[in-house]
PQR file of N, CA, C, O and H, with PARSE charges and radii, in Angstrom:
ATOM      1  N   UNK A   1     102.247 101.222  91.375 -0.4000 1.5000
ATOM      2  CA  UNK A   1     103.398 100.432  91.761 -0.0000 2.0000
ATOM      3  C   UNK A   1     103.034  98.946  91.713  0.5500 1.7000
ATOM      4  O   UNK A   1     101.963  98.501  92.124 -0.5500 1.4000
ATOM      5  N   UNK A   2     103.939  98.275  91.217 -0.4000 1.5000
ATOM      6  CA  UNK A   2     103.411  96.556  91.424 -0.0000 2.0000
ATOM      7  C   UNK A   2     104.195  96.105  92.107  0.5500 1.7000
ATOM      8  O   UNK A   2     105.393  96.288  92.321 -0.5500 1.4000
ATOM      9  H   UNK A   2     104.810  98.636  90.883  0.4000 1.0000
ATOM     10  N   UNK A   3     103.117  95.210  92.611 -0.4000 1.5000
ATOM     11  CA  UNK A   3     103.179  94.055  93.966 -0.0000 2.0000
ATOM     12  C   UNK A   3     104.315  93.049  93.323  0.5500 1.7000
ATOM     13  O   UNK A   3     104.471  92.876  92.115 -0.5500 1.4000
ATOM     14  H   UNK A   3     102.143  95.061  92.437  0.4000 1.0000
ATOM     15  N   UNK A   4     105.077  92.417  94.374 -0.4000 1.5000
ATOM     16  CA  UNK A   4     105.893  91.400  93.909 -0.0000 2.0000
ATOM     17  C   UNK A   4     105.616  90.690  95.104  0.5500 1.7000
ATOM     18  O   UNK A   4     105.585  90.985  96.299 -0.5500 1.4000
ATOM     19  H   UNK A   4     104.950  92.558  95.356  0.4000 1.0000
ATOM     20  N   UNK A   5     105.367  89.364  94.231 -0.4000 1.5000
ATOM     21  CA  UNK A   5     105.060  87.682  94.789 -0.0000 2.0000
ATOM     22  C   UNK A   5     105.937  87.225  94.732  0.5500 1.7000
ATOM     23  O   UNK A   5     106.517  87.348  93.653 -0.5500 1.4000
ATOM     24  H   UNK A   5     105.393  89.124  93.260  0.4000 1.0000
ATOM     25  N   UNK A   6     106.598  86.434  95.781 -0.4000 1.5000
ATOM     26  CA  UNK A   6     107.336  85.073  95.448 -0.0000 2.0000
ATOM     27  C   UNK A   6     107.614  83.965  95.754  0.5500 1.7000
ATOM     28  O   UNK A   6     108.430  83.709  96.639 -0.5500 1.4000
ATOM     29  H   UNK A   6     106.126  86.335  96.658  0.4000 1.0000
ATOM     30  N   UNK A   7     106.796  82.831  94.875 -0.4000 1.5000
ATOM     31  CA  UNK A   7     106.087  81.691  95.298 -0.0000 2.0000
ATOM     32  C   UNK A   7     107.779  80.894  95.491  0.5500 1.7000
ATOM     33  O   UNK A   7     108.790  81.117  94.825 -0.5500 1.4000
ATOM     34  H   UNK A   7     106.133  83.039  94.156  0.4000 1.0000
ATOM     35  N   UNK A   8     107.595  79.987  96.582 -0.4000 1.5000
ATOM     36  CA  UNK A   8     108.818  78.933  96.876 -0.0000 2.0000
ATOM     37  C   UNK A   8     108.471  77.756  96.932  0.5500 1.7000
ATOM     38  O   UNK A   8     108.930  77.323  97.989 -0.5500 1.4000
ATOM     39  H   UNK A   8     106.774  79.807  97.123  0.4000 1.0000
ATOM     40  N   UNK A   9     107.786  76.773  96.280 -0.4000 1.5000
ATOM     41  CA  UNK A   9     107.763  75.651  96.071 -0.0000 2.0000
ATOM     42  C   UNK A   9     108.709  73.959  95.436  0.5500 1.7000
ATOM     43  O   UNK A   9     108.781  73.769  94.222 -0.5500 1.4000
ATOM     44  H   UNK A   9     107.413  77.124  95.421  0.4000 1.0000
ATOM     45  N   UNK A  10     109.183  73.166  96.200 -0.4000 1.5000
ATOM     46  CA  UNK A  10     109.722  72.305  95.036 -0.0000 2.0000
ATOM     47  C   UNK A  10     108.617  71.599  93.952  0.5500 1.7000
ATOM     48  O   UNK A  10     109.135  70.939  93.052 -0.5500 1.4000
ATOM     49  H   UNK A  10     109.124  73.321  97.186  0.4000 1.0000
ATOM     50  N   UNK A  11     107.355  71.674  93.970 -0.4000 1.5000
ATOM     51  CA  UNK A  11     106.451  70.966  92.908 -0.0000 2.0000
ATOM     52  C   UNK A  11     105.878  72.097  91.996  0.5500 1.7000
ATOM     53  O   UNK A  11     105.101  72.967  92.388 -0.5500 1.4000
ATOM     54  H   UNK A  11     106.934  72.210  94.702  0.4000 1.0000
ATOM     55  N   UNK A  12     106.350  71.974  90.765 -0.4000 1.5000
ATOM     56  CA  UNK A  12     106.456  72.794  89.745 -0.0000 2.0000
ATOM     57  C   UNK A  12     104.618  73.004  89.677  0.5500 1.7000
ATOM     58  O   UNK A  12     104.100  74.018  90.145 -0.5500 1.4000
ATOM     59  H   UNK A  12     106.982  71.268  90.447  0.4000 1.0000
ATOM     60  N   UNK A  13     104.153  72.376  89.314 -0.4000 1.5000
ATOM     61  CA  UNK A  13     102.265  72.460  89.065 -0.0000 2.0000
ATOM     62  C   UNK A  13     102.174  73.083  90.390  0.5500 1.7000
ATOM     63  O   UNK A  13     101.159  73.607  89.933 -0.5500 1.4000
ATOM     64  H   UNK A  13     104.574  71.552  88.934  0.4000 1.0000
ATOM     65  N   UNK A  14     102.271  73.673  91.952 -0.4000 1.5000
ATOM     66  CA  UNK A  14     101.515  74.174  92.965 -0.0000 2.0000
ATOM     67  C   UNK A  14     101.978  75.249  92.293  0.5500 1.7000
ATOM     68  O   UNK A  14     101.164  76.071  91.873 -0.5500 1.4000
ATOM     69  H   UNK A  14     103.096  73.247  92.323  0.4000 1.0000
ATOM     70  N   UNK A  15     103.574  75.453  92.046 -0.4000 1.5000
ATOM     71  CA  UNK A  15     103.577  77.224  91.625 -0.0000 2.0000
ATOM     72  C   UNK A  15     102.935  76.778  90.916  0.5500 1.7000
ATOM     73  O   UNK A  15     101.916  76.372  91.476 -0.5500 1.4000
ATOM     74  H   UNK A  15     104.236  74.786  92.388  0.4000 1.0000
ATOM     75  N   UNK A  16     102.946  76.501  89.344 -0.4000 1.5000
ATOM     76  CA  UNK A  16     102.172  76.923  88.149 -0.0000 2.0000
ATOM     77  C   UNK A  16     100.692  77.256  88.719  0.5500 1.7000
ATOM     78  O   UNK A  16     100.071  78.297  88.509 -0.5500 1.4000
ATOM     79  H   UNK A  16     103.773  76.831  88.889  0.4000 1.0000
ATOM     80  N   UNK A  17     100.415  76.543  89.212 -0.4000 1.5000
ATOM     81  CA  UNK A  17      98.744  76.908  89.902 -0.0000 2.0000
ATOM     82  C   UNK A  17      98.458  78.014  90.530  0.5500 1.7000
ATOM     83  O   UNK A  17      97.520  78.745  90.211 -0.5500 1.4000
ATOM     84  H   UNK A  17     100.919  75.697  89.383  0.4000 1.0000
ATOM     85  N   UNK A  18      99.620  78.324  91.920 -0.4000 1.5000
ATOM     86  CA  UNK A  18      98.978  79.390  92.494 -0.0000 2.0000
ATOM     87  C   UNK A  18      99.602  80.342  91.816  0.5500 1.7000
ATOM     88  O   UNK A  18      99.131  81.400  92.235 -0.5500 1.4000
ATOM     89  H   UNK A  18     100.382  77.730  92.178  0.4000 1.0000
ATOM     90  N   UNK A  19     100.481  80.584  90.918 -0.4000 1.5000
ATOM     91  CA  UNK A  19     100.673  81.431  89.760 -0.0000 2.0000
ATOM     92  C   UNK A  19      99.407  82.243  89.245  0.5500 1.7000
ATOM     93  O   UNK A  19      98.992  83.387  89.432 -0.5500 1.4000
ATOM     94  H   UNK A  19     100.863  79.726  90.577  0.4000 1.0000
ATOM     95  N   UNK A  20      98.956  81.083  88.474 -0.4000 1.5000
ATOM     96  CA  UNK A  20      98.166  81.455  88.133 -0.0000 2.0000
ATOM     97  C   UNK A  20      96.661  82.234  88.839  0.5500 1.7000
ATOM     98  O   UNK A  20      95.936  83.130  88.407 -0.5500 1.4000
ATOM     99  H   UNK A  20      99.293  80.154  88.322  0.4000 1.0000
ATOM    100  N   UNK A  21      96.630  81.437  90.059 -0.4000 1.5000
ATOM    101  CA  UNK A  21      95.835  82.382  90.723 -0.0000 2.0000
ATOM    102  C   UNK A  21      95.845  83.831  91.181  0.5500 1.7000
ATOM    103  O   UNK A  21      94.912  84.606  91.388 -0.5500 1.4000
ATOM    104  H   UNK A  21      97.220  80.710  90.410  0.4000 1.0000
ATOM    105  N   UNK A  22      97.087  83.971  91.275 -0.4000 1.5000
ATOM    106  CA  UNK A  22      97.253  85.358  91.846 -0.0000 2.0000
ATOM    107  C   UNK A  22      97.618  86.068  90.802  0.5500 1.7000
ATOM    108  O   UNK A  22      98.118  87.186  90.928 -0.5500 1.4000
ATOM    109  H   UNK A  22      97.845  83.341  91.107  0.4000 1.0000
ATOM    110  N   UNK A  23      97.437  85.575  89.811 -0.4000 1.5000
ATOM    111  CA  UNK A  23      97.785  86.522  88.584 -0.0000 2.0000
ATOM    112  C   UNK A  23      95.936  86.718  88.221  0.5500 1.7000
ATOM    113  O   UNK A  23      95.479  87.746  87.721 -0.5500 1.4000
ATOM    114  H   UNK A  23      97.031  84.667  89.709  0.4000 1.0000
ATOM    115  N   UNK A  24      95.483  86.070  88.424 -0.4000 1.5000
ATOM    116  CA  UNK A  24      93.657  85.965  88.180 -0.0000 2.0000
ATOM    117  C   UNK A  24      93.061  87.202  89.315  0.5500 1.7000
ATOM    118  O   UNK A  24      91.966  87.718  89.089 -0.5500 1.4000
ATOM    119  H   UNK A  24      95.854  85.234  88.830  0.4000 1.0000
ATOM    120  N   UNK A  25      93.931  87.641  90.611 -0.4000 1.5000
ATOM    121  CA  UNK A  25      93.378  88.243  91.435 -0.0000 2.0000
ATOM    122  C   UNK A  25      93.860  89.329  91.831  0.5500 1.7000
ATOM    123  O   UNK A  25      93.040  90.051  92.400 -0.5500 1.4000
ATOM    124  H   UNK A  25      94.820  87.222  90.795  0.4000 1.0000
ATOM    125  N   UNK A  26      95.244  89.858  91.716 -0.4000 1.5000
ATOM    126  CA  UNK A  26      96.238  91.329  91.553 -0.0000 2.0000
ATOM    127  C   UNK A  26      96.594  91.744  90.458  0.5500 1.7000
ATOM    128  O   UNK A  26      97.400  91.220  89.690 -0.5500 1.4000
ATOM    129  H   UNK A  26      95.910  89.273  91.254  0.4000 1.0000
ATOM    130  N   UNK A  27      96.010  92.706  90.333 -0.4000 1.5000
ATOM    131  CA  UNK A  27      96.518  93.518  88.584 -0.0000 2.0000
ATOM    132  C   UNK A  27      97.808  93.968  88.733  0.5500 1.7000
ATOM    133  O   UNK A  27      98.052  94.628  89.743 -0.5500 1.4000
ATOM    134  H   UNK A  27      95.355  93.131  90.957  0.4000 1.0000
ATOM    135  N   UNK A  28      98.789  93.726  87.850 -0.4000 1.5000
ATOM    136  CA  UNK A  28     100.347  94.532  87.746 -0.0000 2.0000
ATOM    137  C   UNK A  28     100.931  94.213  89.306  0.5500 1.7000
ATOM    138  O   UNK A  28     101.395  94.899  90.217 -0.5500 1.4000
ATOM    139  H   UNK A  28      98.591  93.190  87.030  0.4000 1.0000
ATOM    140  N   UNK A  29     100.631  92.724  89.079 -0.4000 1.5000
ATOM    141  CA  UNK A  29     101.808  92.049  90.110 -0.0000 2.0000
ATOM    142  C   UNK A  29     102.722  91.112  89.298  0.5500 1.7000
ATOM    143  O   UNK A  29     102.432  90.471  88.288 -0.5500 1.4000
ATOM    144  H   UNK A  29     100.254  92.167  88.339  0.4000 1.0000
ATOM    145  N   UNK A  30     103.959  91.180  90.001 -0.4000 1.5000
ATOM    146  CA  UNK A  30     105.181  90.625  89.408 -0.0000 2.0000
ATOM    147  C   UNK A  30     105.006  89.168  90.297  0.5500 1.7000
ATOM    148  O   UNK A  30     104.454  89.149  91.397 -0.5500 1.4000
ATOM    149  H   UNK A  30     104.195  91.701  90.821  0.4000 1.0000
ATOM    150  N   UNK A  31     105.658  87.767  89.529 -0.4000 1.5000
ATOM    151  CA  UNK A  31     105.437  87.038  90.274 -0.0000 2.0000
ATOM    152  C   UNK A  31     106.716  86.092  89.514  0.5500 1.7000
ATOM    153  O   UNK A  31     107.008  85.758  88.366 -0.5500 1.4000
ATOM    154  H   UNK A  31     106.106  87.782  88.635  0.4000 1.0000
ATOM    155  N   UNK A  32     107.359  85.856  91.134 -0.4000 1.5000
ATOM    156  CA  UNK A  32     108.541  85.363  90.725 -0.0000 2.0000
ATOM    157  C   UNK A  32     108.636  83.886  91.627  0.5500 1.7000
ATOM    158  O   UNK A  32     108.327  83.629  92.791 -0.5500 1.4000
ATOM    159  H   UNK A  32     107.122  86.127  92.067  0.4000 1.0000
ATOM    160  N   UNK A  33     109.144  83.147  90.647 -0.4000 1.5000
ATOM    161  CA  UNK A  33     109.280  81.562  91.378 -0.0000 2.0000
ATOM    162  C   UNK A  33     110.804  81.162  91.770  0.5500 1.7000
ATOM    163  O   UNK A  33     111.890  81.556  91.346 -0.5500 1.4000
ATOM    164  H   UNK A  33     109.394  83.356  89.702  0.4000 1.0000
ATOM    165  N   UNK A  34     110.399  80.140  92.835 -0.4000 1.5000
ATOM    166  CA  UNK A  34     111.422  79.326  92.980 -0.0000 2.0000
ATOM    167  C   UNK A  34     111.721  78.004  93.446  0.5500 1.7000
ATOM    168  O   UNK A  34     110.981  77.730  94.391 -0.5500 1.4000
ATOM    169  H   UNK A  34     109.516  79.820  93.179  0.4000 1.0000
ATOM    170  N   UNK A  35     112.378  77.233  93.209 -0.4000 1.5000
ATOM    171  CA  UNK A  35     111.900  75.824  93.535 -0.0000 2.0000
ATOM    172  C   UNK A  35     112.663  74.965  94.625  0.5500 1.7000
ATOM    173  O   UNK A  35     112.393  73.783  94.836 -0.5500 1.4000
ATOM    174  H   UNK A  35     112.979  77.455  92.441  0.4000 1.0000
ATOM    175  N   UNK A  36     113.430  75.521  95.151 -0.4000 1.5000
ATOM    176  CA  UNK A  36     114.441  75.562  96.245 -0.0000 2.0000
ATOM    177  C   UNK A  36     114.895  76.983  97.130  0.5500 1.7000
ATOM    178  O   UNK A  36     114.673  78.160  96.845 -0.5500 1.4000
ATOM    179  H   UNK A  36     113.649  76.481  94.980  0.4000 1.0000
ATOM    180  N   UNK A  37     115.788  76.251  98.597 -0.4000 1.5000
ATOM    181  CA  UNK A  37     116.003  77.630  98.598 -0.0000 2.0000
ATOM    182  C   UNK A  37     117.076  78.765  98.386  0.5500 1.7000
ATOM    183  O   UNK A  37     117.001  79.961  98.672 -0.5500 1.4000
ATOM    184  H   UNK A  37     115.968  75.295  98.828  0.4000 1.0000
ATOM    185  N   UNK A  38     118.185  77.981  97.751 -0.4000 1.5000
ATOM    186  CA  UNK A  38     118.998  78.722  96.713 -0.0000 2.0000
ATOM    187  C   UNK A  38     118.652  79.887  95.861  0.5500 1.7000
ATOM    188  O   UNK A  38     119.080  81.039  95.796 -0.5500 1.4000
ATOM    189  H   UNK A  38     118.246  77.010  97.519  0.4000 1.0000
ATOM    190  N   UNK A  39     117.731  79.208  95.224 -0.4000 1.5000
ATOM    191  CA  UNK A  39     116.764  79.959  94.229 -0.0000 2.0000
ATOM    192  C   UNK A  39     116.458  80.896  95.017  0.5500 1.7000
ATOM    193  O   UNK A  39     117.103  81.943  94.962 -0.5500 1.4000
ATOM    194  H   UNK A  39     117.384  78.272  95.276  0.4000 1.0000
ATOM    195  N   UNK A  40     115.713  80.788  95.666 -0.4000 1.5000
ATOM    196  CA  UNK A  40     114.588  81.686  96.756 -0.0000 2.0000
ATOM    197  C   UNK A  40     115.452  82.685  97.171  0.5500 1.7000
ATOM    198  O   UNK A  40     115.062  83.853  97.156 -0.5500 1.4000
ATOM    199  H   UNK A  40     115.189  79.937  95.710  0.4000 1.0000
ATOM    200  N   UNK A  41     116.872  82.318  97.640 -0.4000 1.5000
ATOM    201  CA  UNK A  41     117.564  83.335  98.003 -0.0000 2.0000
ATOM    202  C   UNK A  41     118.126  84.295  97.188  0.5500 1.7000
ATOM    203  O   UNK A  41     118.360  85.493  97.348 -0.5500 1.4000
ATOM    204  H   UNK A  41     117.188  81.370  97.652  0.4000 1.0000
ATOM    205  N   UNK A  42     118.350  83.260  95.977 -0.4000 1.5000
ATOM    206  CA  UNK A  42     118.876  84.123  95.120 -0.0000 2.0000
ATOM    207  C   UNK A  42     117.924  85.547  93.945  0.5500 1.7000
ATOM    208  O   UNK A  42     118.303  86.598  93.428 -0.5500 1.4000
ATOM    209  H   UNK A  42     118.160  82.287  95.847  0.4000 1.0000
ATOM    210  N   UNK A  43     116.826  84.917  93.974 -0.4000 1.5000
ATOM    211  CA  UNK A  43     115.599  86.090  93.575 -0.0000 2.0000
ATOM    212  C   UNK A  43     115.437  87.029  94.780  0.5500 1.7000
ATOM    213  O   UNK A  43     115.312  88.224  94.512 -0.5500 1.4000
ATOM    214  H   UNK A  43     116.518  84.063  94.394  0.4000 1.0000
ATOM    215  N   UNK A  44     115.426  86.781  95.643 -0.4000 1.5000
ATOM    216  CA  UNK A  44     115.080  88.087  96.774 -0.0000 2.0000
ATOM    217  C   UNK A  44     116.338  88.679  96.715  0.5500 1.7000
ATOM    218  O   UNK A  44     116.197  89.811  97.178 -0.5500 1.4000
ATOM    219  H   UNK A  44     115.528  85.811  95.861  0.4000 1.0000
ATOM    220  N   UNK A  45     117.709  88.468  96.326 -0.4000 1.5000
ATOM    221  CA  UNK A  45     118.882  88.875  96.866 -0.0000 2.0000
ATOM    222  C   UNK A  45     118.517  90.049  95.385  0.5500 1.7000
ATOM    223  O   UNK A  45     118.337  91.267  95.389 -0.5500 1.4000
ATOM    224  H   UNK A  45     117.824  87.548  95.950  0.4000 1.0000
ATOM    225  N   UNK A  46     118.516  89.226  94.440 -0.4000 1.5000
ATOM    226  CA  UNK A  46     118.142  90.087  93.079 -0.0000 2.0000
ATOM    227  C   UNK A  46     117.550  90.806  93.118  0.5500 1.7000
ATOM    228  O   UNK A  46     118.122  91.859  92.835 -0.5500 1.4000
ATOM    229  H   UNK A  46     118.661  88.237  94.437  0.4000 1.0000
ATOM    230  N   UNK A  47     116.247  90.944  93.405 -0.4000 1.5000
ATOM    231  CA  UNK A  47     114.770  91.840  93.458 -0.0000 2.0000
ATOM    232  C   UNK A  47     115.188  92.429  94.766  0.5500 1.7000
ATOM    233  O   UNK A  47     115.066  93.605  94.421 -0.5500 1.4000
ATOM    234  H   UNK A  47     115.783  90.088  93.635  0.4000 1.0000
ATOM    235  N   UNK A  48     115.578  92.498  95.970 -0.4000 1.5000
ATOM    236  CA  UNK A  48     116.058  93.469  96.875 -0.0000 2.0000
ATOM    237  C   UNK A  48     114.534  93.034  97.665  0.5500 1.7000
ATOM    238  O   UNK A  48     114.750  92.710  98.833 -0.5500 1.4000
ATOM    239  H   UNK A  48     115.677  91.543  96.250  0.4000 1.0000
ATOM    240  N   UNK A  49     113.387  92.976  97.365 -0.4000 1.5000
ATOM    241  CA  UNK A  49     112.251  92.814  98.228 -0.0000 2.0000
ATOM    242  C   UNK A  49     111.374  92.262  97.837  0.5500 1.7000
ATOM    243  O   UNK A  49     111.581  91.704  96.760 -0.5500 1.4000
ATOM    244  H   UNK A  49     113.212  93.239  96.417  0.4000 1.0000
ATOM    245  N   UNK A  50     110.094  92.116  98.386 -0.4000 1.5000
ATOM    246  CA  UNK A  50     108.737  91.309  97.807 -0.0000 2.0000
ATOM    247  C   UNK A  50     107.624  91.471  99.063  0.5500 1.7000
ATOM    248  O   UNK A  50     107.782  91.400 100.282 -0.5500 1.4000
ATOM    249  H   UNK A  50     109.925  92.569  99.261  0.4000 1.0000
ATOM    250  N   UNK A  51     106.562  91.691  98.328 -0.4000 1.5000
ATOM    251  CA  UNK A  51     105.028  92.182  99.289 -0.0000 2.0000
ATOM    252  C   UNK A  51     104.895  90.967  99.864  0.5500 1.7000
ATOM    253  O   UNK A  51     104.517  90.855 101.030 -0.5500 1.4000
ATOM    254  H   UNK A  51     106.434  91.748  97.338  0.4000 1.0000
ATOM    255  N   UNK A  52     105.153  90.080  99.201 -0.4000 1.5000
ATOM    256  CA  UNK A  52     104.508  88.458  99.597 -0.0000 2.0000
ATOM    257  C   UNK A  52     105.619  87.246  99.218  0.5500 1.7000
ATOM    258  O   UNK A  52     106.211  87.323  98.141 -0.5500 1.4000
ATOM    259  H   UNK A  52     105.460  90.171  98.254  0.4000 1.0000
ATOM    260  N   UNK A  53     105.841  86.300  99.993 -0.4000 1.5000
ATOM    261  CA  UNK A  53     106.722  85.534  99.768 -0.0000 2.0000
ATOM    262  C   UNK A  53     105.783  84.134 100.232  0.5500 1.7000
ATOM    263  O   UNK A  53     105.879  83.973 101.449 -0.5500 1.4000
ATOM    264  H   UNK A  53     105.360  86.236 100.867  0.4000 1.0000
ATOM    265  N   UNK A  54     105.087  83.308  99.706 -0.4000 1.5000
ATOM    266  CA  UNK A  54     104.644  81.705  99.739 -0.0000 2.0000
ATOM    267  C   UNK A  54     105.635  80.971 100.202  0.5500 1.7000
ATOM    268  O   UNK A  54     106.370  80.400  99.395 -0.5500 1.4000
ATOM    269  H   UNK A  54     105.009  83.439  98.718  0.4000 1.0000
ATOM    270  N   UNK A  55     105.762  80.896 101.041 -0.4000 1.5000
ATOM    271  CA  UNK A  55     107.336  79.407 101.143 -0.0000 2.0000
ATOM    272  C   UNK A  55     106.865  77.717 101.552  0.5500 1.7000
ATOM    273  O   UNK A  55     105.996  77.351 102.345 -0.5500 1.4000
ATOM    274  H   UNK A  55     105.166  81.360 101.696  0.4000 1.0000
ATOM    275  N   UNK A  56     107.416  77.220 101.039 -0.4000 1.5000
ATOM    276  CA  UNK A  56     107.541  75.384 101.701 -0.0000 2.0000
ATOM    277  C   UNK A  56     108.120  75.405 102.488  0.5500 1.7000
ATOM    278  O   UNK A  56     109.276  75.742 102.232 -0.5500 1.4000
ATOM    279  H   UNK A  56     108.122  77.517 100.395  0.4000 1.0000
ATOM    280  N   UNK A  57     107.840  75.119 103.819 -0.4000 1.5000
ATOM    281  CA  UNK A  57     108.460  75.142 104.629 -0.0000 2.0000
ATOM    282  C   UNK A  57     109.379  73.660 104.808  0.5500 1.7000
ATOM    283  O   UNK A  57     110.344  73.556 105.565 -0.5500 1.4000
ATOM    284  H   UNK A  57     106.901  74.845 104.027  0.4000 1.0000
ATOM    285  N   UNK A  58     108.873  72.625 103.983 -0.4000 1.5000
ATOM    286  CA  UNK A  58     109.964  71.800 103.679 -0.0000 2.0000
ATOM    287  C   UNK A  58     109.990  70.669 102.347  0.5500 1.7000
ATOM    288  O   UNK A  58     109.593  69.515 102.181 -0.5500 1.4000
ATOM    289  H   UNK A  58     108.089  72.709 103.369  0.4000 1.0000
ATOM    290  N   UNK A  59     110.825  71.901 101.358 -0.4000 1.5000
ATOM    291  CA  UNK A  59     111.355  72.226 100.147 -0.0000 2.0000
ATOM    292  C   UNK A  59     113.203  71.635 100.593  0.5500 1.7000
ATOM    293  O   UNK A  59     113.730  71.735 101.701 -0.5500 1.4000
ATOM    294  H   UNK A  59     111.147  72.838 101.492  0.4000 1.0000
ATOM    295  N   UNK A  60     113.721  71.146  99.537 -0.4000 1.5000
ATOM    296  CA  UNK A  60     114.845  71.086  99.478 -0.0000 2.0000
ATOM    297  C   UNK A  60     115.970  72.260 100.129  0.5500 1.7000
ATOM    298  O   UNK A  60     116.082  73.382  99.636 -0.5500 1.4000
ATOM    299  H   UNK A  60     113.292  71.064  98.637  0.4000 1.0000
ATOM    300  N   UNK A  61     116.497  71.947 100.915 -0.4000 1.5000
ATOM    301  CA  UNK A  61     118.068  72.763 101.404 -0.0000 2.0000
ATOM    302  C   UNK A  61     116.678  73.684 102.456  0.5500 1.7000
ATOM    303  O   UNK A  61     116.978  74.780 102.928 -0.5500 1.4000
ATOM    304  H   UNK A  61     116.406  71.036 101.316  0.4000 1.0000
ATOM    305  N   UNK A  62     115.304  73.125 102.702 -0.4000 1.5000
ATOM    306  CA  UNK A  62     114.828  73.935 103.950 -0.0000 2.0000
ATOM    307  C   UNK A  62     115.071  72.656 105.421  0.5500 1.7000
ATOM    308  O   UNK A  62     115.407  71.474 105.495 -0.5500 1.4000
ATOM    309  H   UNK A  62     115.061  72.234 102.318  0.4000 1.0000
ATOM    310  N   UNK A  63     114.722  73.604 106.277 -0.4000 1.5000
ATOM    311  CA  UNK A  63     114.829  73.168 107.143 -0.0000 2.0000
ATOM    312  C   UNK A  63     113.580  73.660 108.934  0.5500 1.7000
ATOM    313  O   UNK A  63     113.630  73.869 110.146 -0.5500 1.4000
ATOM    314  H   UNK A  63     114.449  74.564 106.218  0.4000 1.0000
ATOM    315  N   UNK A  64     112.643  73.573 107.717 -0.4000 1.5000
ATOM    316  CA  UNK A  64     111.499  73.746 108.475 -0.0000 2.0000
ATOM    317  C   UNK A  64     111.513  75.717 109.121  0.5500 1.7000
ATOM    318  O   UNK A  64     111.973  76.511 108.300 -0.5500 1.4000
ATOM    319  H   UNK A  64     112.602  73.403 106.733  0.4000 1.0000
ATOM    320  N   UNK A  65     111.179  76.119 110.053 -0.4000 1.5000
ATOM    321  CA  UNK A  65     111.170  77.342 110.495 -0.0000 2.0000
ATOM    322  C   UNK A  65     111.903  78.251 110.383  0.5500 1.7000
ATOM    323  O   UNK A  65     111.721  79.468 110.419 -0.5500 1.4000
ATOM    324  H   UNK A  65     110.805  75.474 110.719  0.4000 1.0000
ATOM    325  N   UNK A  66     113.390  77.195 110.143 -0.4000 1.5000
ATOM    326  CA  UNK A  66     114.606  77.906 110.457 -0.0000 2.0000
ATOM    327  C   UNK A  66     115.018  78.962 108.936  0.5500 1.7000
ATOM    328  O   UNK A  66     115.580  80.052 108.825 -0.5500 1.4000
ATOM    329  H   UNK A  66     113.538  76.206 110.114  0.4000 1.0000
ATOM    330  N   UNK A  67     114.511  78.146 108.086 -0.4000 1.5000
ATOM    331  CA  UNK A  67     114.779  78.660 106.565 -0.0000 2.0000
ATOM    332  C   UNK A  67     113.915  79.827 106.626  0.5500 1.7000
ATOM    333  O   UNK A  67     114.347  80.754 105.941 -0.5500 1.4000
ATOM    334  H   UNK A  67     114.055  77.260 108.175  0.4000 1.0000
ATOM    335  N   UNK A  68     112.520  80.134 107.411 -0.4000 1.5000
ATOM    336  CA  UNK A  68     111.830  81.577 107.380 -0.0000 2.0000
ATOM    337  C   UNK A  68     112.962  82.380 108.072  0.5500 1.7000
ATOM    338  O   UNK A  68     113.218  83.483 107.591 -0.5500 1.4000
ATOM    339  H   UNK A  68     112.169  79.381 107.969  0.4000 1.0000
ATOM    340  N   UNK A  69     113.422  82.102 108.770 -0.4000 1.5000
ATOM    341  CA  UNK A  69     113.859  83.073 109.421 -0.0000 2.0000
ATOM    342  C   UNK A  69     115.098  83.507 108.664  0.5500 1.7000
ATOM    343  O   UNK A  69     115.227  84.715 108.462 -0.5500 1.4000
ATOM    344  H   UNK A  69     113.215  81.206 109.161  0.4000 1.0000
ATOM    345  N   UNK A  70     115.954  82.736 108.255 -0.4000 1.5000
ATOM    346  CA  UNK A  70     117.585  83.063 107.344 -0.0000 2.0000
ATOM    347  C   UNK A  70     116.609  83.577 106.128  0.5500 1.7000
ATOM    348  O   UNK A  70     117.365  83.991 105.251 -0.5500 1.4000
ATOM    349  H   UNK A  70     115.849  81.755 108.418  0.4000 1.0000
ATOM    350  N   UNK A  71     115.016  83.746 105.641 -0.4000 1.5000
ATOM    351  CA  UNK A  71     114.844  84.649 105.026 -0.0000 2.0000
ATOM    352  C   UNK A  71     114.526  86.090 104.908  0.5500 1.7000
ATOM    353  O   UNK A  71     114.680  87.032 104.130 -0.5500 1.4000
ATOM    354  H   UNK A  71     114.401  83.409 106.354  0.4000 1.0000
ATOM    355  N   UNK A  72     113.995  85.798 106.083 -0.4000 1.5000
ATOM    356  CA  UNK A  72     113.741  87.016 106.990 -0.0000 2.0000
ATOM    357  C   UNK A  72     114.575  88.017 106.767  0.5500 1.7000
ATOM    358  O   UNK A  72     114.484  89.055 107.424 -0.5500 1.4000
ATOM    359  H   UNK A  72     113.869  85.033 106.715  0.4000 1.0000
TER
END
């Protein structure tokens, strides 16, 4: 079964980076980005779930703690 990641960053190079790392360290993991939290919502709403979710906790349209939790 593969793992699904999903990195939430607004600076395109931290995903590309830790992208790449966790693609260097889990075999047949899915890894899905986003750069806001529109996005963010809208890939989890898509994909239904994820093992791991990276978030900015202040990324555009976040709002510090409160955005973990309306992801929750």
């Amino acid at each position: 079964m593969n793992s699904v990641v999903v990195i939430a960053d607004d600076h395109p190079l931290f995903r590309d980076a830790m992208k790449q790392a966790i693609e260097g360290l889990i075999e047949d993991c899915e890894i899905l980005t986003a750069g806001d939290i529109e996005s963010l919502r809208s890939t989890l709403k898509e994909k239904g779930s994820a093992d791991l979710v990276m978030l900015d906790l202040s990324m555009p349209g976040s709002s510090g703690f409160s955005s973990l939790v309306l992801m929750r």
